[in-house]
N, C-alpha and C positions, 0 to 999 in steps of 0.2 A: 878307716879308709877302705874303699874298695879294692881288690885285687884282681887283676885278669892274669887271664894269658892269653900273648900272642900270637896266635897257632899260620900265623904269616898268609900270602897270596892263596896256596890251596889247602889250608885247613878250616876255611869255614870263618875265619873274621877270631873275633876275641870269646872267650867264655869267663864269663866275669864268677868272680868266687866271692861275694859278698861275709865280710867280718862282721858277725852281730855286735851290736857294742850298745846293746839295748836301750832303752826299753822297745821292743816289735809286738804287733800282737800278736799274744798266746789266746787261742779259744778254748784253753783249759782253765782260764780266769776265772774271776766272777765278773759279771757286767759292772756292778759299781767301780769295781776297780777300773775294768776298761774303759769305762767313760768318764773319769775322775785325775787319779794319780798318774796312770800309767799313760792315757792322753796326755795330760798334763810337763809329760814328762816327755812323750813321744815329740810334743811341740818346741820344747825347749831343745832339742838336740837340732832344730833347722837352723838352717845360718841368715845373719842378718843382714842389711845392706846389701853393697850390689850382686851378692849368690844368693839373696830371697829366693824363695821360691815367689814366682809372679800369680798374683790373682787370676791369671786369664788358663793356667796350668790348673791350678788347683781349681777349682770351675768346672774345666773338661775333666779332668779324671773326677771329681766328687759325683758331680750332673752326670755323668754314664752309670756310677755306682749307684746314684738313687733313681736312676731310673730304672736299672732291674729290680732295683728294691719294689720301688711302686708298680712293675710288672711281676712282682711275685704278690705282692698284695693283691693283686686284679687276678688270682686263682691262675697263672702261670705255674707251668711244671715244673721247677726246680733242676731236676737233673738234665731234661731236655732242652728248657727253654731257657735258664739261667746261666748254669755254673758254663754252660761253652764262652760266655761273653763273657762271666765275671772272669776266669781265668785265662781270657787273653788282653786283660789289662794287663798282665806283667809285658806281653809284647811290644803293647804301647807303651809301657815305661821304660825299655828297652830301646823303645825307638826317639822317645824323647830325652833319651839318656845319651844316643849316640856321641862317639866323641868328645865324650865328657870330663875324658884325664886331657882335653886340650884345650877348655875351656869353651867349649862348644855348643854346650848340653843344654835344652832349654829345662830341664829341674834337678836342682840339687842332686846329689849324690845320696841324701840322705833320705829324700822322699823317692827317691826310687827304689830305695832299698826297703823303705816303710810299704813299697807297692806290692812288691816283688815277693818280698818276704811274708808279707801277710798274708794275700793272692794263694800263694803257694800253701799255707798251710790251714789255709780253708776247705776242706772234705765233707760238709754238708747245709742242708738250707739252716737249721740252729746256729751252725760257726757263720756261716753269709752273714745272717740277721744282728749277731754281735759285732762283725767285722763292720759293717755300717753305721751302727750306732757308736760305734769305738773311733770310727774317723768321722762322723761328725760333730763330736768330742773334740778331737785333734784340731780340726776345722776353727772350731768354736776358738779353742785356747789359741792357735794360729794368729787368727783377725786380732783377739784379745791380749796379746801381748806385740802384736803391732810388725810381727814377721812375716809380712805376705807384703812382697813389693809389689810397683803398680806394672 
């Protein structure tokens, strides 16, 4: 479960301190692993029933992620043109996370942390390019074990 702290009215809102309780992506992996076992596994830990994550979530954050992808194929600059978007998906998942120890949140706790955490420990176009193929893995196992609500 995730942990914050409430730093109240003038501290700036909550700063959330996210519990790994794996499997997150590591881009020390091997790819097979990452788009295999360790998706596999990343999708099992999403919740089922009415705290799915919803199709229409997962959609918006995959469809941003593969569209940088498909703009770094198209000979886009990486450092310049990419990694400033890719690494403020965690803000969007931050912002779709809002309020989310009160039942609020439009995605899981779990795939926010899957955003956040992976996002964050991406430092180059090599880790991008597994990072994508790792959650469309995810993706894949998602649909395939029938945990993406409507």
């Amino acid at each position: 479960m995730a942990a914050y702290e409430n730093r109240g009215r003038g501290g700036g809102g909550r700063t959330f301190q996210t519990q790994s309780r794996s499997p997150l992506f590591d881009p020390n992996k091997p790819l097979d692993e990452l788009v295999d076992k360790l998706a596999e596994d990343q999708a099992n830990m999403m919740p089922e029933g009415r705290d799915a994550l919803k199709s229409s979530q997962l959609r918006r954050f995959f469809g941003d992620i593969k569209e940088l992808y498909r703009r770094l194929n198209q000979k886009a600059d990486y450092d310049r043109d990419i990694a400033p978007m890719f690494k403020m998906m965690r803000s969007k998942a931050a912002y779709s996370w809002r309020n989310g120890d009160r039942g609020q949140s439009k995605i899981p706790r779990e795939f926010h942390d899957f955003i956040d955490q992976g996002v964050a420990k991406v430092t180059n176009e090599e880790q991008f390019r597994k990072f994508v193929q790792h959650f469309e893995a995810v993706v894949g196992f998602l649909y395939g074990s029938g945990k993406v609500g409507k």
